[in-house]
VMD Tcl script that draws the C-alpha trace (Angstrom):
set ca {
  {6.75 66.38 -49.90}
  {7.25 63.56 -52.01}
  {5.14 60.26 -52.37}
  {7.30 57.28 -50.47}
  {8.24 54.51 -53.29}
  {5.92 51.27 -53.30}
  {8.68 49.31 -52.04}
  {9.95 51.60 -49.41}
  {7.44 50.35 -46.88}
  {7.15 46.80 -47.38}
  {10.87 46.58 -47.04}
  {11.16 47.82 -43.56}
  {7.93 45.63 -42.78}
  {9.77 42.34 -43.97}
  {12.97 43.50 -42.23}
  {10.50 43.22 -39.26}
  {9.02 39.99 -39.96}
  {12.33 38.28 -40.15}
  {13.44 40.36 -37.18}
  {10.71 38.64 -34.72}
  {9.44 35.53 -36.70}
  {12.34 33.16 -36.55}
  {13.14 33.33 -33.08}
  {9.14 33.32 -32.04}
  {8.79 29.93 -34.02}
  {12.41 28.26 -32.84}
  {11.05 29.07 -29.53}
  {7.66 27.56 -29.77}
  {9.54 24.56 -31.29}
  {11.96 24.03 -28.68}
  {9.08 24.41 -25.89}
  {6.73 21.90 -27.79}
  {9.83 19.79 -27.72}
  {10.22 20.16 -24.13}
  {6.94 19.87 -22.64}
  {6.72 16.38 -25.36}
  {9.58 14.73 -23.78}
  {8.85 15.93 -20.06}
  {5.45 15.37 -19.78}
  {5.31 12.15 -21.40}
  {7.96 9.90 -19.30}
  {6.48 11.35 -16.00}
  {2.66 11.31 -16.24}
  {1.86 7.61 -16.52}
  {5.27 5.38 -15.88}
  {3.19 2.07 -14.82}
  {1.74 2.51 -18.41}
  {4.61 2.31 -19.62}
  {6.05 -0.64 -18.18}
  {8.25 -2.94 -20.62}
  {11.07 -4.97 -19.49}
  {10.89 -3.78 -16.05}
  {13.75 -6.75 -14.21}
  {12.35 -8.76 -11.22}
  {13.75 -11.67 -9.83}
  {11.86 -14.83 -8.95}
  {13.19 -16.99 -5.98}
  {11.61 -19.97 -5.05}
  {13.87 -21.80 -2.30}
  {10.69 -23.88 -1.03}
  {11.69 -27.81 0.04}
  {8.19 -28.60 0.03}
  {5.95 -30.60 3.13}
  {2.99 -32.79 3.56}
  {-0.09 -30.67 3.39}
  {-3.39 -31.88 4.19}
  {-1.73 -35.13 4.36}
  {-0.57 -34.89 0.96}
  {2.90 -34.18 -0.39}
  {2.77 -30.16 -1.72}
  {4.87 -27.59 -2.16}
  {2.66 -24.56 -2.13}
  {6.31 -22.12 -2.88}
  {5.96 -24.10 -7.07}
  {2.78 -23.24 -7.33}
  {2.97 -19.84 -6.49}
  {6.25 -19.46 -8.61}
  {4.26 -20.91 -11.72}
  {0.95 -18.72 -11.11}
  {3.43 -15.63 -10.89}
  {5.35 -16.35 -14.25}
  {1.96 -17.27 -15.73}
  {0.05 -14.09 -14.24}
  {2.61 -11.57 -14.46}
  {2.73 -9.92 -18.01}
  {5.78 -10.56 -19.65}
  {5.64 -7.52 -22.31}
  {5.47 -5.48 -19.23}
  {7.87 -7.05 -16.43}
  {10.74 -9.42 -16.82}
  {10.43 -11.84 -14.36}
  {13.58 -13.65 -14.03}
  {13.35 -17.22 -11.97}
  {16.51 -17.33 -10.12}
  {18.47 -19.20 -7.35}
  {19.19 -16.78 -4.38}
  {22.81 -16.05 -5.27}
  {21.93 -15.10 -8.52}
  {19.19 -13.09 -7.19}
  {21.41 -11.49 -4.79}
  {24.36 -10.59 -7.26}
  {22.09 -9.17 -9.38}
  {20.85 -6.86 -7.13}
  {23.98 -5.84 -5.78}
  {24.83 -4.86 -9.38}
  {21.54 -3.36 -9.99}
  {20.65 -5.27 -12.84}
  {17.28 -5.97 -11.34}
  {15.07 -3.53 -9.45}
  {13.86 -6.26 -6.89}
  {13.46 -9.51 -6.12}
  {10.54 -11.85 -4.88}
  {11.56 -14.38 -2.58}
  {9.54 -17.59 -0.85}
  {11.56 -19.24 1.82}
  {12.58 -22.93 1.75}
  {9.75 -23.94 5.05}
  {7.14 -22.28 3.36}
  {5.40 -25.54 2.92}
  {5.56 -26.59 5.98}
  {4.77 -23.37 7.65}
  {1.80 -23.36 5.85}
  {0.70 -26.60 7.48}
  {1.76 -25.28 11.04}
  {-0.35 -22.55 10.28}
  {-3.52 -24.22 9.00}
  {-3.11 -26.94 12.21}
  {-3.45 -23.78 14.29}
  {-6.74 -23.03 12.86}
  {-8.08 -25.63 15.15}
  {-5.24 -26.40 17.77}
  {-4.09 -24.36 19.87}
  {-0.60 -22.67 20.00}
  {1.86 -20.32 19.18}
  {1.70 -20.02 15.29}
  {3.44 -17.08 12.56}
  {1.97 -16.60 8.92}
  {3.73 -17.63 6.35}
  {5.97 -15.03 5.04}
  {7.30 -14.26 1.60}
  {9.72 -10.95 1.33}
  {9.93 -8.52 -1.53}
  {13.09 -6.86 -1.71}
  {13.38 -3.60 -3.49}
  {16.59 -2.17 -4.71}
  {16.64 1.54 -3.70}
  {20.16 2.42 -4.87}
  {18.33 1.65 -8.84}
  {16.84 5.15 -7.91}
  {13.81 6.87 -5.51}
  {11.00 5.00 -7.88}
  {11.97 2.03 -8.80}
  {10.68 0.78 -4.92}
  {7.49 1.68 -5.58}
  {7.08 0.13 -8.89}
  {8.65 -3.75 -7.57}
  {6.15 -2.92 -4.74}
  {2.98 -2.40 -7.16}
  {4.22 -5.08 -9.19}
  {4.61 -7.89 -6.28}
  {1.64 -6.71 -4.25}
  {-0.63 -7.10 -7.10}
  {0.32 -10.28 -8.13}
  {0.67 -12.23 -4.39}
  {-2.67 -10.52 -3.34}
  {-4.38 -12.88 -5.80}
  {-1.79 -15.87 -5.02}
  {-2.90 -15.26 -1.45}
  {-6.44 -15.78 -1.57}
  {-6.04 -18.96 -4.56}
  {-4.00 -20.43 -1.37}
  {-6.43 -19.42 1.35}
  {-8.97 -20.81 -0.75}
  {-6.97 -24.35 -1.06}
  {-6.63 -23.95 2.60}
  {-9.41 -23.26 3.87}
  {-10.89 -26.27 2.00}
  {-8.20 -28.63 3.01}
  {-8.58 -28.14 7.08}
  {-12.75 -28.00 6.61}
  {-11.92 -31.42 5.02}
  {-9.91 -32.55 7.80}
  {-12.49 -31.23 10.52}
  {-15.26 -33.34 8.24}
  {-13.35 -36.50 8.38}
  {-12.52 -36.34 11.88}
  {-15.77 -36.11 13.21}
  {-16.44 -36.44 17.49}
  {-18.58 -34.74 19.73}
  {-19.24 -32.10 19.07}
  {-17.90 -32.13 16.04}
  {-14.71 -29.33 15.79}
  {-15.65 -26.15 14.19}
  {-13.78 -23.58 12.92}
  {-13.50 -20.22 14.10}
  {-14.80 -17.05 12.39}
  {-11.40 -15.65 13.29}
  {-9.73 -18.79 11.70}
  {-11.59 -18.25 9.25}
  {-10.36 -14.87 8.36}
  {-6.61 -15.48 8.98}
  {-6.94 -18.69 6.78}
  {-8.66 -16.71 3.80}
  {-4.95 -14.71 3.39}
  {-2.59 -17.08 5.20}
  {0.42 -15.51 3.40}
  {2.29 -12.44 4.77}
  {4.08 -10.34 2.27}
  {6.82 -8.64 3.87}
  {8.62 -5.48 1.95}
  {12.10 -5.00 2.52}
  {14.88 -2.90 0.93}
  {18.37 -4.67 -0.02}
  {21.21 -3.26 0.60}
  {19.55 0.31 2.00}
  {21.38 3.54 0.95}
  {22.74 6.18 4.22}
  {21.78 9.04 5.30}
  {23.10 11.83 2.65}
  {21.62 10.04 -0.18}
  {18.89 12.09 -1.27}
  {16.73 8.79 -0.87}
  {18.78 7.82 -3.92}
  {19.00 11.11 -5.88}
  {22.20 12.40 -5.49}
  {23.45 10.58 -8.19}
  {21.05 12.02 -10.48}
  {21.65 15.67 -9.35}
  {25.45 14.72 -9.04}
  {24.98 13.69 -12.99}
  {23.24 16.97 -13.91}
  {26.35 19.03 -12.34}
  {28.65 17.21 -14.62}
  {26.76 17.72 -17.78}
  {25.64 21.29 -16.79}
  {29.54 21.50 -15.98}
  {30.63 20.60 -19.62}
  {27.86 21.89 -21.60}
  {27.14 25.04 -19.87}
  {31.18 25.25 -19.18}
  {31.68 24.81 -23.09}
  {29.29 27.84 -23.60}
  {30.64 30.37 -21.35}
  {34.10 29.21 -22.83}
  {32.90 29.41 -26.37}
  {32.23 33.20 -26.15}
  {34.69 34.35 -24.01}
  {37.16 32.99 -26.03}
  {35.32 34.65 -29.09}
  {35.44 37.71 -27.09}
  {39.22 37.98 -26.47}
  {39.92 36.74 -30.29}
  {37.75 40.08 -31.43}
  {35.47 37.34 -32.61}
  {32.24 38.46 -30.94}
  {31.87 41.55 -29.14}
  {32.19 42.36 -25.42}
  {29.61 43.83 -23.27}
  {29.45 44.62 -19.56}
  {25.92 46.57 -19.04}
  {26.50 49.78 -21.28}
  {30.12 49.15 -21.64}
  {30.26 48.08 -24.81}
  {33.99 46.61 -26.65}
  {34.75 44.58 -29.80}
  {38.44 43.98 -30.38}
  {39.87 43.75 -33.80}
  {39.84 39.91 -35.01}
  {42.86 37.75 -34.01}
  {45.01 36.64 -37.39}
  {43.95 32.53 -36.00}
  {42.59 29.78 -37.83}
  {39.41 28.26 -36.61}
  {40.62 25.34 -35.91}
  {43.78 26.93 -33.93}
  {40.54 28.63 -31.94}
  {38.91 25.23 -31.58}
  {42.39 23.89 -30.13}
  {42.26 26.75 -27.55}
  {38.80 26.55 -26.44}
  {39.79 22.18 -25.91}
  {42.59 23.33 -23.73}
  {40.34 25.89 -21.43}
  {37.43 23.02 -20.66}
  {40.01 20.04 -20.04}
  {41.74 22.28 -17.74}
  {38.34 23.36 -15.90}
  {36.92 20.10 -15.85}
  {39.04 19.00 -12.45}
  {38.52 22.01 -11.11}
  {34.95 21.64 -11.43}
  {35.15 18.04 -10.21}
  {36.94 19.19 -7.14}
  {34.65 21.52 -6.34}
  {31.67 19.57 -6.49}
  {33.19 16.72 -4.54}
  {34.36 19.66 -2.05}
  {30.82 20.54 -1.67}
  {29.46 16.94 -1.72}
  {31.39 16.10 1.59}
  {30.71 19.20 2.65}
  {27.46 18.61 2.75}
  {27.05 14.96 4.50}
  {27.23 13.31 1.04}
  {28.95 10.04 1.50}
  {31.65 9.61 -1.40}
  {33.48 6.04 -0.62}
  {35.39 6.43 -3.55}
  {36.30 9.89 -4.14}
  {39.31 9.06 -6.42}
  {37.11 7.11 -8.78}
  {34.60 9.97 -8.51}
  {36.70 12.61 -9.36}
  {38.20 10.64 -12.32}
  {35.28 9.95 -14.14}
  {33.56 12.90 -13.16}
  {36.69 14.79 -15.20}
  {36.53 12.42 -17.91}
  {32.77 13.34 -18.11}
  {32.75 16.65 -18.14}
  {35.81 16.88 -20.81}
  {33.84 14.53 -23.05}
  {30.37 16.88 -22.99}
  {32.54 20.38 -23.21}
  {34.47 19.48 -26.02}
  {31.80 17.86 -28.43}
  {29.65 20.85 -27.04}
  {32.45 22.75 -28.38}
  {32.98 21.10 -31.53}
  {29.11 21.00 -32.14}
  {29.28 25.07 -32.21}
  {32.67 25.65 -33.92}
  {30.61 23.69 -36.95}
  {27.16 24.89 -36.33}
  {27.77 28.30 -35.37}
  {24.92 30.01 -33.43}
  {22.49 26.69 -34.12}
  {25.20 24.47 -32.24}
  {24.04 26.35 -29.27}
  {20.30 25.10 -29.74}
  {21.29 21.21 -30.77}
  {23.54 21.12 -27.67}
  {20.43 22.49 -25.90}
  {18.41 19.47 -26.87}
  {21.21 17.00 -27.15}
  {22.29 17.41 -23.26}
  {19.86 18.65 -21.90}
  {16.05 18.56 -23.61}
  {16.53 14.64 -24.54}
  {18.86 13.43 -21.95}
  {16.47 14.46 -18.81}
  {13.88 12.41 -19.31}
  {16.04 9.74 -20.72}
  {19.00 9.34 -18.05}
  {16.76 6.89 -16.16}
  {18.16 8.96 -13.03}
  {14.04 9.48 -11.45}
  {11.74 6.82 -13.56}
  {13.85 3.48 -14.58}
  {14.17 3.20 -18.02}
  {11.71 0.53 -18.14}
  {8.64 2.83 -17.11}
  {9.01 5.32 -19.71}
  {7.67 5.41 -23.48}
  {9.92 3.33 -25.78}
  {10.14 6.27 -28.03}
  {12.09 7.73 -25.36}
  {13.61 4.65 -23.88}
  {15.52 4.42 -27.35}
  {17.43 7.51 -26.33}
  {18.93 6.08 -23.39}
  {21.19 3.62 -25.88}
  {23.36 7.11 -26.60}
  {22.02 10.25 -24.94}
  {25.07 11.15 -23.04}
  {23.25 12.17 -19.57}
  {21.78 8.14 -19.55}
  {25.65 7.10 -19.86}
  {26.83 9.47 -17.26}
  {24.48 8.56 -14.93}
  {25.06 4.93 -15.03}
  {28.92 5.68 -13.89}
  {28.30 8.14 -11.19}
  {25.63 5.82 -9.86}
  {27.71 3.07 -9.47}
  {30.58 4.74 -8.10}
  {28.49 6.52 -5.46}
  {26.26 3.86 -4.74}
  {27.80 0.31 -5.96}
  {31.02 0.39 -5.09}
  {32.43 1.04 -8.24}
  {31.22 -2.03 -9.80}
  {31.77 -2.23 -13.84}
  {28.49 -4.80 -14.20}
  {26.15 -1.98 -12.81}
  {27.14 0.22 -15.36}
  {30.44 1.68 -14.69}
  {32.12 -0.30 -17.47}
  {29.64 0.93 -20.46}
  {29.85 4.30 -19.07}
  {33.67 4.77 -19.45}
  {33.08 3.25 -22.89}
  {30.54 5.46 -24.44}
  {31.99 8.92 -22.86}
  {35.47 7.69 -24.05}
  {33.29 7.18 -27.62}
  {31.70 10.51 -27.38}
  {35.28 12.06 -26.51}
  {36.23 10.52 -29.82}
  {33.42 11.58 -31.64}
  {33.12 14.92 -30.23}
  {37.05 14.88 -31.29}
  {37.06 14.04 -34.88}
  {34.15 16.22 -35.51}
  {35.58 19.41 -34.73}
  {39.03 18.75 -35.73}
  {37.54 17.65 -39.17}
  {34.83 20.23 -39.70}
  {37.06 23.30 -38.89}
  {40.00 21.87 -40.77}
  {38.01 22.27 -43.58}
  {36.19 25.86 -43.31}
  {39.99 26.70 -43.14}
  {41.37 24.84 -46.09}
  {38.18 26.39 -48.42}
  {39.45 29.69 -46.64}
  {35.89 30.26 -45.04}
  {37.41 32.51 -42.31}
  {35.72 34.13 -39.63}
  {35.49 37.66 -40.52}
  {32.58 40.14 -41.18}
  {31.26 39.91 -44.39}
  {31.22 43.17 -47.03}
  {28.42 45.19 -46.82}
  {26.75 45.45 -49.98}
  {27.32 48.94 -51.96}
}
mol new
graphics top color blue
foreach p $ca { graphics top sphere $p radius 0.5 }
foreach p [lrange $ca 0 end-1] q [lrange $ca 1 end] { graphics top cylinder $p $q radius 0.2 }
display resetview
């Protein structure tokens, strides 16, 4: 038996290597990658807090207080811009139709609001300390926005509760000083005292009432569907654009086809790439209604209330030709690594940028800057507003329809260019020649 040659063993044992080490390390990668951007928008959002819109309403006439002109609803308002960071929340001071409008465009996540008696019902209140009588606290509502998404509540909630516990007891304090002044000065016999009970409800005179504006119906998901609703369009064009990709490849003879065992590979269609690129355009835009059908079907099927289907069904099309053909376009330049950038494009980035579970506002910045052209973010913003503010172009329908129409173009020119010119330098796709 002969000796093997030196090389005849380390050749098969490289062959090896780069059988199993590329994919092991793109793997690890693309999982590093993942767990990076998932982990770090969802394990600590009030952390990450910048920018987060509030608005500010102080409709307070003012009163006399202790016999002195006041108005207690100023002074809170001032404390609150003063106290509340601004590098963390923007607290906008606004009239109540601004306030309102701006909710119902969801442009802020809630509002703070002191009533225009809230003077004077602090006086009625602090008289009742001593006299007595039917008396109410004070009151000062917090309205969250809950069609902004399922968290955003809980974060205006945090925010406001924090900041008019301590303007609560710096006004009990004032008030509890101003009627033991009063008592003092009025003297008699026996001199009037004031209650332990008095006490107490004078210490935190202010109720803080949390309400919701403008809250979602049943079939809502608690504001969710239009996240999920977001994720079947892009999983509609991107995964849509896969399947195409190699079933098309399939019938050209450009990738072989398998069916368990069954194994067939058809000879190679005489077609340029960009001629395949064409074809594979034509397949997604005429699955993409389809597809929107069907998930509206479902939707209403469901309990899921759609009050403007037509709208819905248009821009859910629109989206979901936009993401298949720059999917497409991405792998007819790519090749087999347009698969994996597609991966991270739609998918890996845009989940934890779309916004569609934390705000925008209450994750990192590092990923906050993805939102300005991840395509999920963009998609998200027009299914939200058709499904949950009426259509309206200020809360976010407007940029929506113009970055999809801009990743249309983009996904557009790509491919058309790209393959246009594999086929002019006559890089066609055939098998290569095996080396002799």
């Amino acid at each position: 038996m002969s000796n093997p040659e030196p090389g005849d063993s380390a050749t098969p044992k490289r062959s090896r290597i780069r059988v199993w080490l590329p994919p092991a390390v793109v793997v690890s990668l693309l999982m590093a990658l993942l767990a990076t951007m998932y982990l770090a928008y969802v394990v600590d959002p009030s952390k990450h807090l910048h920018g987060f819109p509030i608005a500010l309403v102080n409709q307070d006439t003012g009163d006399t207080l202790a016999g002195q002109p006041a108005n207690v609803g100023k002074q809170i308002s001032d404390a609150l811009v003063q106290q509340v960071p601004s590098d963390k929340i923007d607290l906008r001071v606004l009239g109540i139709n601004a306030a309102q409008q701006q909710l119902t465009s969801g442009n802020v996540y809630g509002a703070i609001v002191i009533p225009s008696d809230f003077t004077k019902r602090l006086g009625i209140f602090a008289t009742a300390g001593v006299i007595p009588g039917d008396v109410s606290q004070p009151m000062i509502t917090v309205y969250t926005n809950p069609r902004t998404g399922s968290f955003s509540p809980q974060v205006v909630q945090s925010v406001a509760g924090s900041a008019l516990a301590q303007a609560n007891t710096t006004v009990g304090d004032q008030l509890t000083k101003a009627v033991l002044a009063q008592l003092q000065s009025a003297g008699g016999t026996p001199a009037p005292q004031l209650t332990g009970l008095s006490k107490l409800m004078l210490a935190k005179p202010i109720e803080v009432s949390v309400v919701p504006f403008r809250p979602l119906p049943a079939g809502t998901g608690g504001g969710l569907t239009a996240f999920f609703y977001t994720m079947m369009v892009l999983l509609a064009g991107f995964t849509g654009a896969m399947v195409i990709n190699g079933m098309v490849d399939s019938s050209l003879g450009f990738a072989p086809t398998e069916f368990g065992p069954w194994y067939l590979h058809y000879p190679a269609s005489p077609i340029s790439r960009l001629n395949t690129l064409l074809l594979k355009w034509a397949v997604i835009t005429g699955v993409a209604p389809v597809a929107s059908g069907i998930f509206m079907a479902i939707g209403h099927g469901l309990g899921m209330p759609i009050d403007r289907p037509l709208m819905l069904f248009l821009y859910s099309t629109f989206a979901i030709v936009a993401v298949g053909v720059t999917a497409l376009s991405i792998v007819s330049a790519l090749g087999t690594l347009g698969l994996l950038v597609n991966l991270i494009l739609f998918i890996v980035l845009g989940l934890p940028s779309s916004g569609g579970t934390i705000p925008i506002e209450a994750i990192p910045k590092s990923v906050a800057r993805l939102a300005d052209f991840e395509p999920m973010h963009q998609v998200y913003l027009g299914i939200r507003s058709i499904l949950y503010f009426n259509a309206d172009g200020s809360a976010g329908l407007s940029r929506a329809v113009w970055m999809t129409l801009l990743g249309l173009a983009i996904g557009l020119t790509l491919g058309a260019v790209v393959t246009r010119y594999y086929d002019r330098k006559e890089l066609h796709r055939a098998p290569s020649t095996p080396r002799a």
